[in-house]
C-alpha positions, 0 to 999 in steps of 0.5 A, a space after each residue: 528455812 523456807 520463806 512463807 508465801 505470799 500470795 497478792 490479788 491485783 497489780 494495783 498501787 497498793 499491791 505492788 507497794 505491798 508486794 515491795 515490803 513483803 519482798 525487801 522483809 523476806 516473803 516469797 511473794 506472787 502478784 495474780 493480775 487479772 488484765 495484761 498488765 500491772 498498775 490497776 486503774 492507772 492502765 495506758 491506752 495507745 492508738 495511733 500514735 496517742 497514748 491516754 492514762 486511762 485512770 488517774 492523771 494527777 500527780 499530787 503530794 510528790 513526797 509521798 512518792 519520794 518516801 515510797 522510793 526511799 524505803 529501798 535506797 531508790 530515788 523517784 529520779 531513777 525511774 522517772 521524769 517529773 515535770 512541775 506544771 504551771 499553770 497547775 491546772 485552769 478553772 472555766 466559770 463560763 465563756 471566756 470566764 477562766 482563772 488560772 492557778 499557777 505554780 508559784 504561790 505569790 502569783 496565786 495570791 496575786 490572783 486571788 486578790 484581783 477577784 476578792 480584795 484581801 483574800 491573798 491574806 486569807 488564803 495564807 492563813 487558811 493553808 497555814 491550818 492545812 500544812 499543820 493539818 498535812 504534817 500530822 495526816 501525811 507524816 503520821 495519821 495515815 500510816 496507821 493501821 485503822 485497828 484502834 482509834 487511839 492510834 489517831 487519839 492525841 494531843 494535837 489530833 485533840 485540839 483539832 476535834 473541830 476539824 473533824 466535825 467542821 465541813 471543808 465547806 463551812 471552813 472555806 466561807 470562813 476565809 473566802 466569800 467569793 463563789 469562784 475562790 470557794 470553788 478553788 478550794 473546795 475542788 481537791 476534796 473531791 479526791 477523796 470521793 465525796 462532797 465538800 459539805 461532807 468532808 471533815 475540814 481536817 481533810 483541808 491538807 489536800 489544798 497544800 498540796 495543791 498550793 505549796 507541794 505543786 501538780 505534777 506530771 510524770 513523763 510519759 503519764 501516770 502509768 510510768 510510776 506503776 510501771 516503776 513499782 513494777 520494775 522496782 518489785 521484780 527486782 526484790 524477787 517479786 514474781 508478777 502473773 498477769 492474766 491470772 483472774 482468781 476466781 476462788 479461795 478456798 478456806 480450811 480451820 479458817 484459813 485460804 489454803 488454796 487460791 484457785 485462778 482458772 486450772 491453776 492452784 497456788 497454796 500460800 501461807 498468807 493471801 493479800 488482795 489489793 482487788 475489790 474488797 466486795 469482790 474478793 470476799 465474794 470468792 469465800 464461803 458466805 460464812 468467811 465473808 466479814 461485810 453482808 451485802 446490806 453493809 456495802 449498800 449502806 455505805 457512801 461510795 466515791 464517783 463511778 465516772 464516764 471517761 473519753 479519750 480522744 485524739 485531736 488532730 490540732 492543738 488546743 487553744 486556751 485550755 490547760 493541761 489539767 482544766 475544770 469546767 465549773 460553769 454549772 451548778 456544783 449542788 445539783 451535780 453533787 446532788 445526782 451522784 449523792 442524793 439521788 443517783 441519776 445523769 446530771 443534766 449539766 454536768 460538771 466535768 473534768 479535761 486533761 490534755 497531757 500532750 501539752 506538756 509532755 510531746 511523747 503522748 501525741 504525734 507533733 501538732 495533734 492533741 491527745 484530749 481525756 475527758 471525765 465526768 464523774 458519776 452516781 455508782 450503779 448508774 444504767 450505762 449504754 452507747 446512746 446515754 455515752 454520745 449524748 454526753 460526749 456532744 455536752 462536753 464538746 459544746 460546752 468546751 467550744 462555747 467556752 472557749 470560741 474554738 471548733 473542736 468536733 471537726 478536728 475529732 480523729 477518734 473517741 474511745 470511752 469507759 464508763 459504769 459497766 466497763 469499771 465493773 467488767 475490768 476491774 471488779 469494781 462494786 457498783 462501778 464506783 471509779 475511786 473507793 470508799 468517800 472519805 465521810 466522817 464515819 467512813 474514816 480510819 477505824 470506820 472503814 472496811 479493815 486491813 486485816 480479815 477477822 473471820 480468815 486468820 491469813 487474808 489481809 486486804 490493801 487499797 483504796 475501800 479501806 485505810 487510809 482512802 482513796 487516791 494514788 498517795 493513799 495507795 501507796 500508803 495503805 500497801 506499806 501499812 498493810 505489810 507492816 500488819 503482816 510482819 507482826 502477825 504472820 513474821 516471815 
């Protein structure tokens, strides 16, 4: 008997996970990529010696990660390194104004302490919410397939209702009355895509992560887990066409019976894409299509952002590898993104310097520098509006931290709204999805499973569980488990 055949759109997390389950449950599965390798937006850039994770570079929740692996008798370690960072990343508040956050979370109390008297002990209380939080989300909730809100409906989720009406927020300035320790806690919300005063409180995991589980760093950059996945998929049998853009499905008795990338045809008997979710219903008739153009408009997307990579020609000084310049206004830089999208004149942003941790990104005594700044989806995007914003964010790193960096500047490259867009499909040229909102989670997000085409099922990060590396890997897993009950192999 011959096994159906799957056919996946995008090499992405969720898709490659995907692509796993599908493979070990006995489909004969086929990965169409778009650009010249896998990983999605977790790509390399290499040059001269310097290599840059052009997409996500922090390593959170390493037990998702390590279930993922796992589920085929495989161990994280097998693939790659990992390297626990400490300080898990440093926070600038303005010159010479920087609190670091260490691994160990006797000293991040200690820390807290010194800035806020007894808020060591608040803390303590606030994460032990969070931990009860992530052991029901992380090891339950997220896993569900997002057909019904009473696979979220139970007791313990009951009990919690007002995390679910609460902001992360309000919940914050319930334990901490400090502006820098607010700003701590309510910072890995912004993985999810939108602001803290929108964010469920529910969502308060993501600081146990932080705190307890640890940032990490996979040796090499982020690209090395995707490439794992890769390695890890070929392995089951499952066969990877890079430069392979699909540009067409065409439906028959409501069903893809044709997937149609440039001359080539592929006829499967189920379709998964892990691309765009407006993208790919943009290659069906209109009528196939489940969301019109006014509901995508209408939702709450996650950052676009303006990335450089930059290599140095020195070591920096008195920065982190993973470093938060929080020295302007948050509100009114949440305020251009959310509000009233437009170029936030004081930007916050975001500065990651792998190479001092990890000697095989940069060539020895060099650094290799990637910058972010997140940024409304949508946004008119040029050259000039680009270097004007790369001089900000070098100003501002040198005013902070009283070191010459522009002289020492051996090249720049950026990436930015209309880069998203031509890359990777990106809708509006948002950089992470959907935002985790209120009524953007679960069954209010785009579905895993088409209503309209009996055999097209979607996977990422525009539907369940949301946006980020772990969600990926989550949604890939789920999604297969939707195919098996209803397309068995």
């Amino acid at each position: 008997m011959m096994s159906k055949k799957v056919v996946l759109l995008g090499a992405g997390f969720s898709s490659l996970s995907a692509s796993c389950y599908l493979a070990k449950a006995g489909y004969d599965v086929t990965i169409l990529e778009k650009n010249d390798a896998v990983g999605g937006r977790a790509r390399q850039l290499k040059r001269d010696g310097f290599t840059f994770d052009m997409g996500p570079s922090f390593y959170w929740m390493p037990d998702v990660f390590e279930r993922f692996f796992s589920d085929f008798g495989a161990n994280v370690l097998d693939y790659y390194h990992l390297i626990r960072l400490s300080p898990s990343y440093s926070v600038c508040f303005g010159e010479q104004d920087f609190l670091t956050m260490d691994a160990d979370f006797s000293d991040v109390k200690q820390t807290f302490d010194k800035i806020e008297p007894g808020s060591g002990r608040q803390l303590e209380k606030f994460l032990s919410k969070a931990e009860s939080n992530y052991n029901i989300a992380v090891k339950d909730l997220v896993y569900q397939p997002g057909e019904s809100v009473f696979e979220v409906v139970n007791l313990e989720t009951i009990k919690r209702l007002g995390a679910f009406t609460k902001s992360i927020s309000k919940q914050v300035s319930q334990y901490v009355k400090n502006d820098k320790l607010r700003k701590i806690l309510e910072f890995p919300v912004l993985f999810l895509g939108a602001k803290p005063s929108s964010t469920p409180s529910f969502y308060n995991f993501m600081n146990y992560a932080d705190f307890k589980l640890g940032t990490w760093h996979p040796q090499g950059g982020m690209f090395v887990v995707a490439d794992a996945m890769r390695r890890l998929a070929e392995s089951l049998g499952v066969k990877i066409r890079v430069n392979t853009p699909v540009n067409e499905l065409v439906i028959e008795n409501n069903q893809v019976k044709k997937v149609m990338a440039g001359d080539e045809e592929f006829t499967p008997d189920i379709v998964l894409s892990g691309a765009d979710y407006h993208h790919t219903e943009q290659l069906l008739p209109k009528a196939a299509r489940q969301y019109s153009e006014k509901y995508w408009d209408d939702k709450t997307f996650a950052p676009s952002a303006l990335l450089f990579y930059v290599g140095f020609d020195k070591k920096i000084e008195h920065l982190a590898h993973h470093s938060l310049f929080f020295d302007v206004d948050f509100n009114k830089h949440a305020s251009a993104i959310y509000d009233e999208p437009s170029y936030p004149d004081k930007p916050l942003f975001y500065a990651s310097f792998p190479s001092m941790s990890d000697e095989t990104v940069a060539p020895q005594g060099q650094e290799a520098g990637i910058f972010l700044i997140p940024l409304a989806p949508g946004l008119h995007d040029s050259p000039a509006i680009r270097e004007r914003y790369f001089d900000i964010i070098l100003n501002r790193i040198e005013e902070t931290t009283k070191q010459n960096l522009r002289t020492h500047v051996l090249f720049k490259e950026s990436f930015s709204v209309s880069d998203f867009v031509a890359t990777y499909n990106s809708y509006k040229g948002n950089a992470y999805g959907l935002a985790n909102t209120l009524l953007q989670t679960h069954v209010l997000r785009p579905k895993l499973r088409s209503r309209k085409v009996k055999n097209l099922f979607f996977t990422g990060q525009l539907t369940v569980p949301g946006p980020g590396v772990p969600p990926s890997l989550i949604s890939g897993k789920i999604v297969s488990d939707l195919i098996i009950k209803h397309h068995a192999p």
